[in-house]
N, C-alpha and C positions, 0 to 999 in steps of 0.2 A: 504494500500500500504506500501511496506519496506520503510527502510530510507534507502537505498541506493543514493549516490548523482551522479548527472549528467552533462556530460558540455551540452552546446548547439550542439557543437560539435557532440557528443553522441548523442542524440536526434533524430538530422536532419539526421542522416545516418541510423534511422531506417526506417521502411513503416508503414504506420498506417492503421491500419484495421477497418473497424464497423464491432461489432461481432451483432451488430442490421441485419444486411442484406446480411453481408459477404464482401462486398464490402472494395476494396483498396480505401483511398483515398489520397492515395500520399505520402509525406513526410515533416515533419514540418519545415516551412518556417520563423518563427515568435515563440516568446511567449509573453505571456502578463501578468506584472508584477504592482505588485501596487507598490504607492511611497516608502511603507516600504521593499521590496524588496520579498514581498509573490508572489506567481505564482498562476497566477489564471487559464492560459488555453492557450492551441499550437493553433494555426492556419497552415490549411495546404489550400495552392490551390485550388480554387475552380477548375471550371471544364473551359477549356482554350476553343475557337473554334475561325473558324479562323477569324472572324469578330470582334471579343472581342479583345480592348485594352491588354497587357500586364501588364499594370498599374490600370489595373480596379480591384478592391476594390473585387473581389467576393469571397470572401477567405472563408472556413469554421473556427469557431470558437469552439473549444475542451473546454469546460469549466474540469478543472482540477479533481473536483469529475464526470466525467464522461467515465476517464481513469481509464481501470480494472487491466493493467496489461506492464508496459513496461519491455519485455525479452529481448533476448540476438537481436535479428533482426527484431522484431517487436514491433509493440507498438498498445495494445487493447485496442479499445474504444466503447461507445456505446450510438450510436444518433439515436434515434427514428425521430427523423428529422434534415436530414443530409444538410438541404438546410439554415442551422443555417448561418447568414453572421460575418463578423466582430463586437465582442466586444463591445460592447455600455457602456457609462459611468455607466447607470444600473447595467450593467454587473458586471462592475470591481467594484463599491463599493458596493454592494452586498457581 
């Protein structure tokens, strides 16, 4: 990936794609940063219905080598399984 630098800003206003299945899935709501300030990975929205809390936790978690490509209005990514939840401590000190 470039070094190009990003706000958060910048990020959230793109759509993020899985080029695993083609599938939109939304647009990053979160990142997840370790204490020294590395990015480990976006979270975007899981998938809402209408019986699902707003605050319910179902978010997918983008681990940051799994981002192919952020362009000018999209942002490529690729999960072989997209039903990946929030981040676990694993995760992030990994």
């Amino acid at each position: 990936m470039n070094n190009k630098q990003y706000s958060f800003q910048e990020i959230a206003a793109r759509r993020v794609i899985n080029m695993a299945d083609g599938k939109e899935l939304g647009h990053v709501c979160d990142m997840i940063f370790t204490a020294m300030g590395r990015v480990m990975g976006l979270v975007v929205p899981g998938k809402k219905s209408f019986f699902k809390s707003f605050t319910n936790s179902d978010n997918i978690f983008i681990p940051w080598n799994n981002i192919i490509k952020i362009g000018s209005d999209v942002i490529l990514v690729e999960l072989v399984n997209s039903t990946n939840i929030c981040a676990t401590e694993d995760d992030i000190e990994s």
